[in-house]
C-alpha positions in Angstrom: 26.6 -15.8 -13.2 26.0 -11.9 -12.9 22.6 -10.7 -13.6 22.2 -7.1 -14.3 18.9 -6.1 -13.8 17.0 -2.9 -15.5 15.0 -1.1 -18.3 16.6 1.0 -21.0 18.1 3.9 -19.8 15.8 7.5 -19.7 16.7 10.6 -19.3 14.1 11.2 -16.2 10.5 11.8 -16.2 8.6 14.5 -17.1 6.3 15.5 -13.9 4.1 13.2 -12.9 0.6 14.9 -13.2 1.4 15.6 -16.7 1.3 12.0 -17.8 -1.0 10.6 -15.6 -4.8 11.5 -15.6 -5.6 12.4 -12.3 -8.1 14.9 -13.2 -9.8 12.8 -16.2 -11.2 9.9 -14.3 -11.7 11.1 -10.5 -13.9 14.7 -12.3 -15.7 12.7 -14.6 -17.7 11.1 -11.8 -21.2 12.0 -11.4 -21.1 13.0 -7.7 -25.5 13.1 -7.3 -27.2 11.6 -4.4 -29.9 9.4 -5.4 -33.2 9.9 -4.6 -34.9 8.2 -1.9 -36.7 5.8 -4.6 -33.2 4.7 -6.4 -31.5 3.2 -2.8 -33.0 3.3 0.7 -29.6 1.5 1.7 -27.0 4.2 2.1 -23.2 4.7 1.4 -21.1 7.5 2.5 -17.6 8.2 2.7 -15.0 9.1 5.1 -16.3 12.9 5.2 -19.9 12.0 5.9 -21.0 12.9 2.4 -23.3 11.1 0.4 -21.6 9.1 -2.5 -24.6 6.3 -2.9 -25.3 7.0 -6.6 -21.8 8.4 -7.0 -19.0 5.6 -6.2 -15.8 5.0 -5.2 -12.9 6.6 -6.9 -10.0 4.2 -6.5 -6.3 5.3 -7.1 -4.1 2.4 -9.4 -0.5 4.1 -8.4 2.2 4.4 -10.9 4.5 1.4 -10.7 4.1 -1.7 -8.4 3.3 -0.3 -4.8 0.6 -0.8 -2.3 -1.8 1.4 -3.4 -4.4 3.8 -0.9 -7.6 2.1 -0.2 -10.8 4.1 0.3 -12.8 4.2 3.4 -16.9 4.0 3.3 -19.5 3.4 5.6 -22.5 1.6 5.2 -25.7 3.1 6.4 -29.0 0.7 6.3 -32.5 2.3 6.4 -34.2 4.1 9.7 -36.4 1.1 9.7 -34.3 -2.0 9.3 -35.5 -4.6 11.7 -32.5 -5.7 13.8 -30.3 -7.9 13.8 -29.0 -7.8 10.2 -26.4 -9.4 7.9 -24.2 -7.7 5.5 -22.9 -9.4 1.9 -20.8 -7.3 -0.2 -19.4 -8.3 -3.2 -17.7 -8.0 -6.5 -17.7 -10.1 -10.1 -15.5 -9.9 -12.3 -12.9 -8.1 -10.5 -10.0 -10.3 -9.0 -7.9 -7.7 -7.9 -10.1 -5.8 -5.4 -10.5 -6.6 -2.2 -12.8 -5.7 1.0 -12.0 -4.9 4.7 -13.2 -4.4 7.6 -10.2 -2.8 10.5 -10.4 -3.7 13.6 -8.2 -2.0 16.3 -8.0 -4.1 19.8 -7.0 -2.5 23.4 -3.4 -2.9 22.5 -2.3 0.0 20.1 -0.4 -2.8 18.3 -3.1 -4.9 17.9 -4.2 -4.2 14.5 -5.9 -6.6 12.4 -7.8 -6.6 8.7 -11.2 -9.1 8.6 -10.9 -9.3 4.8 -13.0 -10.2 2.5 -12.9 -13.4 0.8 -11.0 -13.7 -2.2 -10.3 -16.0 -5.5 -10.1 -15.0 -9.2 -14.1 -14.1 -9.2 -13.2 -11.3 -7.0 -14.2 -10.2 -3.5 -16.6 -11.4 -0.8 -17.0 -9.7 2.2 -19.7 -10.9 4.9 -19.8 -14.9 4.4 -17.8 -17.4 6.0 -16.4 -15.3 8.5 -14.1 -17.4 10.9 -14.7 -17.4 15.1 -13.1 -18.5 17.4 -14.8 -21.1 20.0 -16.0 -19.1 22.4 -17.2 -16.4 20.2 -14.3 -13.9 19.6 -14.2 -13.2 15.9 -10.7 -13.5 14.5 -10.9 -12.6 11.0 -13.7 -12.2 8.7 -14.4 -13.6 4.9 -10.6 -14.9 4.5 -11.1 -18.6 2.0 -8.3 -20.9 3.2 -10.5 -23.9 1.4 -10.7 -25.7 4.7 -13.9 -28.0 5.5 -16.0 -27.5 9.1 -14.5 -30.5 10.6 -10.6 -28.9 9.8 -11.5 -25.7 11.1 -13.2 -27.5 14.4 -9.8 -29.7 14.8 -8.2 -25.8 15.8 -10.9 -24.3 17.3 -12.2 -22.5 14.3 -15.7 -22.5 12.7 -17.6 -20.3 10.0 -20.8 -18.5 10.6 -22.5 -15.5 9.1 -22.0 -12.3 11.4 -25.2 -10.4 13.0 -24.8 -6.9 13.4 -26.8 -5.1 15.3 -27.7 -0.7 15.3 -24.1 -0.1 17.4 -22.4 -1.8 14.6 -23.5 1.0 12.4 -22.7 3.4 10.3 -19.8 0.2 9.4 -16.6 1.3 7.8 -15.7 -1.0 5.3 -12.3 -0.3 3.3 -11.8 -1.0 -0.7 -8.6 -1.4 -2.4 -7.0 -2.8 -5.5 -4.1 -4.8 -5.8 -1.8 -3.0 -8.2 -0.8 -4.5 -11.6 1.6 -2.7 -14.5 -0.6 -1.6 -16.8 -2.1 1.5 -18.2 -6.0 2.1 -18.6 -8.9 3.0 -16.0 -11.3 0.1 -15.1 -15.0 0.3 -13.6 -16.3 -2.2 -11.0 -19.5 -2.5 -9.3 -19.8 -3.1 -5.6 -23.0 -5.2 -4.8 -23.9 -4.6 -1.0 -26.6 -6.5 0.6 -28.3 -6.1 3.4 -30.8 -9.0 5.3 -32.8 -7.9 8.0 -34.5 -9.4 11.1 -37.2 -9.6 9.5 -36.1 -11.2 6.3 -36.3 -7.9 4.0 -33.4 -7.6 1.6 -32.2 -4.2 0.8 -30.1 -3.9 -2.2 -27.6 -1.5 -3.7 -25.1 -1.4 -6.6 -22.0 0.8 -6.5 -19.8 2.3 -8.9 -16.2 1.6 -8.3 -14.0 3.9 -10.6 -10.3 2.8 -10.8 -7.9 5.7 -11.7 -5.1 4.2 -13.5 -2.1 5.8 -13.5 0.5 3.6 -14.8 2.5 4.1 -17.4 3.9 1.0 -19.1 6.4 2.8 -21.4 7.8 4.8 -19.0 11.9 3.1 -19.1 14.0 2.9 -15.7 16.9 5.3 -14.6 18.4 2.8 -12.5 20.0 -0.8 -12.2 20.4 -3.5 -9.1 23.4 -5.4 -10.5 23.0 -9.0 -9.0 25.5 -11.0 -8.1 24.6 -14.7 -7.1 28.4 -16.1 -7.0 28.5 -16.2 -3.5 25.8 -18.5 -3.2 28.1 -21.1 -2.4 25.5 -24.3 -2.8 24.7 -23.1 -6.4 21.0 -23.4 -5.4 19.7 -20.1 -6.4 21.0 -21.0 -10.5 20.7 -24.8 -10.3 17.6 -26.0 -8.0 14.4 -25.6 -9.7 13.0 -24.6 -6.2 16.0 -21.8 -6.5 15.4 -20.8 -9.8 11.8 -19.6 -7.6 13.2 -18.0 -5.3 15.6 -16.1 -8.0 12.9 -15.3 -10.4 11.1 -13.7 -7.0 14.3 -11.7 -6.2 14.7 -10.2 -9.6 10.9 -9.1 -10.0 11.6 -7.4 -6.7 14.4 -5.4 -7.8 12.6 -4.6 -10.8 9.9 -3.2 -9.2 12.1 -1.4 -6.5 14.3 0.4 -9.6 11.2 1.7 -11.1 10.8 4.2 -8.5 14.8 5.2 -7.8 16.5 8.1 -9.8 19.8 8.0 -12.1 21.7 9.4 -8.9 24.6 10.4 -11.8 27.3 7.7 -9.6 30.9 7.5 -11.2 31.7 4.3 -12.5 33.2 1.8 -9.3 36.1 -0.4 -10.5 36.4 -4.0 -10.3 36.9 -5.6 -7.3 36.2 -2.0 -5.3 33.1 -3.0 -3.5 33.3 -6.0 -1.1 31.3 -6.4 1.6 30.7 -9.9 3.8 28.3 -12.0 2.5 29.0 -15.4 4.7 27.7 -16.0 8.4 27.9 -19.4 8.4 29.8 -21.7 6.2 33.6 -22.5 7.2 36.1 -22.6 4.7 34.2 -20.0 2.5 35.3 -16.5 1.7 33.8 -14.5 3.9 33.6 -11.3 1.5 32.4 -10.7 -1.4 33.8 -8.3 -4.2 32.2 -6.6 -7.5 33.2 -8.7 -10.6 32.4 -5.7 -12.9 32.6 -2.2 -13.7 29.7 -0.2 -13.3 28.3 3.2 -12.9 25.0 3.8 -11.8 22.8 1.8 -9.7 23.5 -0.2 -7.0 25.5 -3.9 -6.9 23.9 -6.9 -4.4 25.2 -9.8 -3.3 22.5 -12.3 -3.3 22.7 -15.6 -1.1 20.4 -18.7 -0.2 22.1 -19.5 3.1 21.4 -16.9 5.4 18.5 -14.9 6.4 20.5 -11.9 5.2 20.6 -8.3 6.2 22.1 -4.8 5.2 26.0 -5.2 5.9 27.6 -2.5 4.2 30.4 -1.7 2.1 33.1 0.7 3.1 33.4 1.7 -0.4 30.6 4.6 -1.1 29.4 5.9 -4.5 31.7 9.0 -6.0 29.8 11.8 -8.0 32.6 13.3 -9.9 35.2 12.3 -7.7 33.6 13.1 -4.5 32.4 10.9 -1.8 28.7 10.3 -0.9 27.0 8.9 1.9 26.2 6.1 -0.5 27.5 2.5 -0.4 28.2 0.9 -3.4 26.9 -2.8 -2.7 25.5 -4.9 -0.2 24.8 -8.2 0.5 21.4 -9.6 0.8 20.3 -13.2 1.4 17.2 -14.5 -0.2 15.7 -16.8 2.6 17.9 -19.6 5.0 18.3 -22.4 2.2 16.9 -24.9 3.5 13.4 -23.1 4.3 12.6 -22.5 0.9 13.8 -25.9 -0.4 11.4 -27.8 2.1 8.6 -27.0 -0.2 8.9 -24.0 -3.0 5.4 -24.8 -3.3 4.5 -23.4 0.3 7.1 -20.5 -0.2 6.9 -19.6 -4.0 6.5 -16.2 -5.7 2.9 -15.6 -6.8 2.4 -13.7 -10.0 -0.1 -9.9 -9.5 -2.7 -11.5 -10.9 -3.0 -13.8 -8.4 -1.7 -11.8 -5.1 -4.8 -13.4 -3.8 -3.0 -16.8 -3.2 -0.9 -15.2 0.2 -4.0 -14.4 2.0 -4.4 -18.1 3.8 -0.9 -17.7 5.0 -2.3 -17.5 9.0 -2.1 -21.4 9.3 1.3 -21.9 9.5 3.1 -24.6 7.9 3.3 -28.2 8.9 4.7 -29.0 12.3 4.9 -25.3 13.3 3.2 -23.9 15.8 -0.1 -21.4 15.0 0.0 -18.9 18.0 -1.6 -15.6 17.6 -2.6 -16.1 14.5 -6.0 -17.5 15.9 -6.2 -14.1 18.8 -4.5 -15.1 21.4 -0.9 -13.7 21.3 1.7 -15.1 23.3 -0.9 -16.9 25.7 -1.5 -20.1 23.3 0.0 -22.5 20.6 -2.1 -24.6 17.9 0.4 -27.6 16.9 -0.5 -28.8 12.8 -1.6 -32.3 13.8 1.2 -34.2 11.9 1.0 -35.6 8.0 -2.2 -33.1 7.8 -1.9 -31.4 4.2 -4.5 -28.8 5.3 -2.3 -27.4 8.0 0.4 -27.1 5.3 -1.4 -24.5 3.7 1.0 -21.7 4.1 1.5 -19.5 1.1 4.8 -17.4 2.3 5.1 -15.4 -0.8 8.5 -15.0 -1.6 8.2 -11.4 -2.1 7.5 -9.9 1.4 11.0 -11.5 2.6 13.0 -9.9 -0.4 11.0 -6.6 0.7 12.4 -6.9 4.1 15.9 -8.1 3.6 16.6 -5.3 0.5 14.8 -3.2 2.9 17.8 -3.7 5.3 20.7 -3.9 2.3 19.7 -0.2 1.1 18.3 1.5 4.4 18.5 0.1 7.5 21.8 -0.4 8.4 24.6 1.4 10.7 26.7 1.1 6.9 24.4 4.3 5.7 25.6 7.8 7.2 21.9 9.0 8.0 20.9 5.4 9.5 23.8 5.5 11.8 23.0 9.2 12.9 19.7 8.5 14.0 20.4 4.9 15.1 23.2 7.0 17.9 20.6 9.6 18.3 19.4 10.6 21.8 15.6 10.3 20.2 16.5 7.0 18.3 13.9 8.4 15.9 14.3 9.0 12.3 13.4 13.0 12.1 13.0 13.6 8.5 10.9 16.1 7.3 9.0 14.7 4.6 8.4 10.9 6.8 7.5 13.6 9.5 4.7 15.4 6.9 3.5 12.6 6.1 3.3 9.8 9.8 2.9 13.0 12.1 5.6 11.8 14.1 9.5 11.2 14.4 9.5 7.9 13.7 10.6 5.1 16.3 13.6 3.4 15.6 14.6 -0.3 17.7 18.0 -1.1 18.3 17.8 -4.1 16.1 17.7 -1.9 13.0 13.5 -1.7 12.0 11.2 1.1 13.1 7.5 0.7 13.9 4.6 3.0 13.6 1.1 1.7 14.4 1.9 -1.6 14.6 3.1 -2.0 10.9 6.8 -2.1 10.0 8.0 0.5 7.7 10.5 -2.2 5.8 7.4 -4.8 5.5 8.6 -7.8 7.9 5.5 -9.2 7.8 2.4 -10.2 4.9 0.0 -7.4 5.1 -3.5 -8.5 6.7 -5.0 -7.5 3.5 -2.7 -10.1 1.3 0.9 -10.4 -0.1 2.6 -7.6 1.1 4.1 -5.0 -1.0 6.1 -1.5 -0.6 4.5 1.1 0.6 4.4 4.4 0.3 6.2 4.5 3.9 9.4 2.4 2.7 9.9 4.9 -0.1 9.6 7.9 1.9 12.3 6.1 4.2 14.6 5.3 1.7 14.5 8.6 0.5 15.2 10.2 3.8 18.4 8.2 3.8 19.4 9.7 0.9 18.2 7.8 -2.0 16.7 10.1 -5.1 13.3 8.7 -6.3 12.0 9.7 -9.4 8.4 11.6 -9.6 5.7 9.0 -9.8 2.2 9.7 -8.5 2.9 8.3 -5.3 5.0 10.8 -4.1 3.0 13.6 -5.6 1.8 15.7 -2.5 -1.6 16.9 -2.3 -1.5 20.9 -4.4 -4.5 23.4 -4.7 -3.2 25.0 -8.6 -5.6 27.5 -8.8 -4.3 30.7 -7.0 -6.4 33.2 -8.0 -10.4 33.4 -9.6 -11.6 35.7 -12.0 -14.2 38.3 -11.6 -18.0 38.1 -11.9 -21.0 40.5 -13.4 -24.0 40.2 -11.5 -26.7 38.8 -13.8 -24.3 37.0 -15.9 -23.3 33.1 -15.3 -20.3 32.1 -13.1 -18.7 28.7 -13.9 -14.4 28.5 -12.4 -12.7 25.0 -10.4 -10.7 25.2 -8.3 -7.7 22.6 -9.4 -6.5 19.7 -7.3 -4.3 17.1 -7.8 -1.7 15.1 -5.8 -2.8 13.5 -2.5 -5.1 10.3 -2.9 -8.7 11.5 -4.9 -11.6 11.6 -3.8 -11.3 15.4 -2.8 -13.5 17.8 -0.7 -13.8 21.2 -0.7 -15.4 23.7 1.8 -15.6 27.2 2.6 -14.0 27.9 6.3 -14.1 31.8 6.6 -15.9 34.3 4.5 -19.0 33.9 1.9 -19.2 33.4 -1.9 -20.8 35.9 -3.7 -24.5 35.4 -3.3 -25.8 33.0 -6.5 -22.6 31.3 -6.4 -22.3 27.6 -4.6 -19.2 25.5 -4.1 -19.1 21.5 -5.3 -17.6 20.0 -2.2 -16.6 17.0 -4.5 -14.8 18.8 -7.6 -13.9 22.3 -6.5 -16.6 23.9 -9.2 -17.4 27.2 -8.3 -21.0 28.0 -10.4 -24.3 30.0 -10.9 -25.3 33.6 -11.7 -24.0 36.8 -9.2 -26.7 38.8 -7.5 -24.9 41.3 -5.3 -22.0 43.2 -6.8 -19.2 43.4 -4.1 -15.7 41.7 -3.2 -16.1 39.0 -1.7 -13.1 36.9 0.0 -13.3 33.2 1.1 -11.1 30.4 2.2 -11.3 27.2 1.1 -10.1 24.3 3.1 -9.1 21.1 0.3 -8.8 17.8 2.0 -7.9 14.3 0.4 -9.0 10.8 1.4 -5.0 9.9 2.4 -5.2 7.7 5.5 -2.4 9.9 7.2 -2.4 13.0 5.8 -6.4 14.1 6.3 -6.0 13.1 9.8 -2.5 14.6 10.6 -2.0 17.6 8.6 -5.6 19.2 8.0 -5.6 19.6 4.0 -4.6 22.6 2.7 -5.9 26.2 2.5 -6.2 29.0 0.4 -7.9 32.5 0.6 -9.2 33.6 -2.7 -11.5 37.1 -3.8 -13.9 37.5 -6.5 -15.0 40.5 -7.5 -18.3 41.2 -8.7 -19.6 44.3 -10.7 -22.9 45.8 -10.6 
């Protein structure tokens, strides 16, 4: 069977920002800080400021992507009696979820304590797993195993103590994206117990700025082939059918974000590339069994762990050659991994992304290794015939993420790939991967690249849960050439205003300064120069207001900064000198 795989066709996007309400939901919050009588338990964010009555402004990216997360610290009172223990929470909200990062010795020892999670929403604080011994592994994660199962691997739960060097404690908040429109509002319930048994309270806002649009159509088509998949396993076996159902919501969520690159139609039978590793007496190459002209044509497979192997045959706009291959061969998973148990491998549906996070235990008969802190010095063997040690939930989407990762980027088959794979830096040197990671970024010879200790083309579940694109894979497929459309995403942080009117002295004052782009929340200062006295800046929403005393010019620059992980700390924000005159 041949699957084609896509939206009806548009004829692009109008910009981003214009369809999607940035500026609506992240201005409309009420950026106050209480009073000392509302809250004596404090939150700030990852600029120092106050944002206890004010919230959390969350970014919902268009289309299915990982999306930002926002970074807060929790301050208790001057007073607290020490040691304390922290519970935050959130009803009614499935989707969010609740970290804590911790960075070990080892650069590449990076590691999320998340909270716990079911369809109630998040629980951060309780039932935090240790290791005998005392060295805390992971903090809040359910996997719905009893004291004694834990004890039979060395595990057990207890509720951490934190004591004043613990604080202020940087928590992070995300949401798990989904595919429709509409801003949502959460609260955060943080609790605080002291030493002394006082509990200090505090609800928080959590403002979800949606920015999905659900009619937006596709530009772009995966063309699926699964005739190659010799055993028929992938059409026929129910477990299959899985693991195909997994593969095409992939895809679909992949085109979303790729451009009608305006390819000439590829004949029948012009693409081939090898699609068999294994199996004797089967064609080893597989060719195109339609026409087609835009998009891109997979081979899919169930018997091989797959991998970018390229075409010869590259994409022709208007007769001319590009550095693009027309098809590629991918395989799904090695057969008979997935048809063990499609219950233990299966694709789990948004709503529930929360089902991948228990993934750490390994299957049955496997070994568990530094999934319980100790990598490469230990092994944990599953006791045999236990069904709690088989309580892997290997999402079927983070393989798919890697393998198409591979068919469409990294592979020697692309130009650009096999440029920088044969570079003297081995590094991939784009400019806008280079804005945006601060660095050229490392390539290995075995076709990944690794920054941080997180692989650009998703190899492994994300320690928050299922793992998804990121904004990183996008920006690397784009360097090798792909065209993505303009989806908020890949909207860069922009100061619009460029110039202010003047003022009278005696008369009110009221201009922002317009951001957008980046990831909200924003902050503003003043590095050089003065306002005109009466005036003050919002550090939250760029509003420039009050009355003008002193008639004058008056120049000013303005530093705006975003809350991207990357960007705040790499590139500085952006900034702008601006004069307003004032008359007497």
């Amino acid at each position: 069977m041949l699957l084609a795989l896509a939206g009806a066709l548009g004829t692009g996007a109008a910009h981003a920002d214009a369809a999607a309400p940035w500026r609506t939901c992240v201005e409309s919050i009420d950026y106050r800080a209480p009073s000392e009588s509302e809250s004596t338990l404090r939150v700030v964010d990852r600029f120092d400021r106050d944002i206890t009555g004010a919230g959390v402004a969350l970014m919902d990216w268009e289309g299915f992507v990982e999306n930002p997360q926002f970074r807060l610290k929790v301050v208790p009172p001057e007073d607290v009696a020490y040691p304390v223990s922290l519970r935050v929470t959130a009803t009614e909200a499935p989707r969010l979820y609740i970290f804590q990062r911790h960075v070990g010795e080892n650069p590449y020892d990076i590691r999320n304590w998340l909270s716990l999670q079911n369809e109630t929403g998040p629980a951060w604080g309780a039932n935090l797993v240790v290791m005998d011994g005392g060295r805390w592994v992971y903090g809040g994660v359910d996997h719905d195993l009893s004291a004694e199962e834990l004890s039979e691997i060395g595990l057990r739960r207890e509720v951490r103590q934190f004591g004043p060097d613990d604080f202020p404690l940087e928590l992070h908040v995300g949401i798990h994206p989904d595919r429709e429109g509409g801003d949502e509002q959460y609260t955060l319930d943080i609790e605080l117990s002291d030493g002394n048994g006082e509990v200090h309270q505090h609800s928080l806002p959590i403002h979800v700025c949606d920015q999905d649009r659900p009619d937006r159509e596709t530009d772009f088509q995966f063309h699926v082939d699964y005739s190659y998949d010799f055993f028929g396993y992938l059409e026929e076996d129910p477990d299959g059918q899985v693991v195909a159902e997994a593969a095409e919501r992939t895809l679909n969520d992949l085109a979303y974000f790729f451009a009608d690159m305006r390819f000439d139609e590829v004949p029948v039978g012009a693409c081939s590339t090898e699609v068999n590793f294994t199996i004797p007496d089967r064609p080893a190459t597989g060719e195109n069994t339609k026409a087609y002209d835009r998009g891109h044509y997979v081979f899919i497979t169930s018997h091989s762990g797959g991998g970018g192997l390229n075409s010869p045959y590259m994409h022709r706009i208007d007769g001319e050659e590009t550095d693009f291959s027309a098809c590629s061969f991918w395989g799904a998973n090695p057969r008979e991994q997935l048809s063990v148990n499609v219950d233990q491998r299966i694709y789990v549906p948004e709503y529930r992304w929360w089902q991948v996070v228990s993934w750490n235990y390994g299957r049955n008969g496997e070994c568990l290794g530094d999934e319980v802190g100790d990598p490469g010095k230990g092994c944990i063997a599953c006791p045999d015939d236990e069904p709690w040690c088989a309580h892997q939930r290997g999402d079927l989407y983070w393989p798919n993420l890697h393998e198409l990762n591979h068919g469409l980027t990294l592979a020697t088959g692309w130009p650009r790939w096999y440029r920088w794979f044969f570079s003297d830096n081995l590094c991939v040197d784009d400019d806008a991967l280079m804005r945006y990671s601060g660095t050229c970024l490392p390539m290995y010879r075995t076709d990944h690249v690794v920054l941080f200790g997180e692989t650009f083309e998703s190899n492994k579940q994300a320690d928050w849960g299922r793992t998804l694109f990121r904004k990183y894979d996008y920006l690397l497929m784009q360097a090798t050439g792909w065209e993505l459309r303009d989806t908020t995403m890949l909207v860069e942080l922009s100061l619009a205003t460029e110039s202010l009117a003047g003022g009278t002295v005696g008369s009110p004052f009221d201009q922002r300064l317009e951001a957008y782009g980046g990831v909200p929340s924003y902050r503003f200062t003043i590095t050089q120069g003065s306002l005109p006295p009466g005036l003050t800046l919002n550090g939250f929403n760029g509003r420039l207001q009050g009355t003008p005393t002193v008639p004058g010019t008056y120049r000013f620059t303005v530093l705006l900064e975003d809350s991207d992980e990357y960007n705040v700390l790499r590139q500085g924000g952006l900034r702008r000198t601006f004069e307003v005159v004032v008359d007497g």
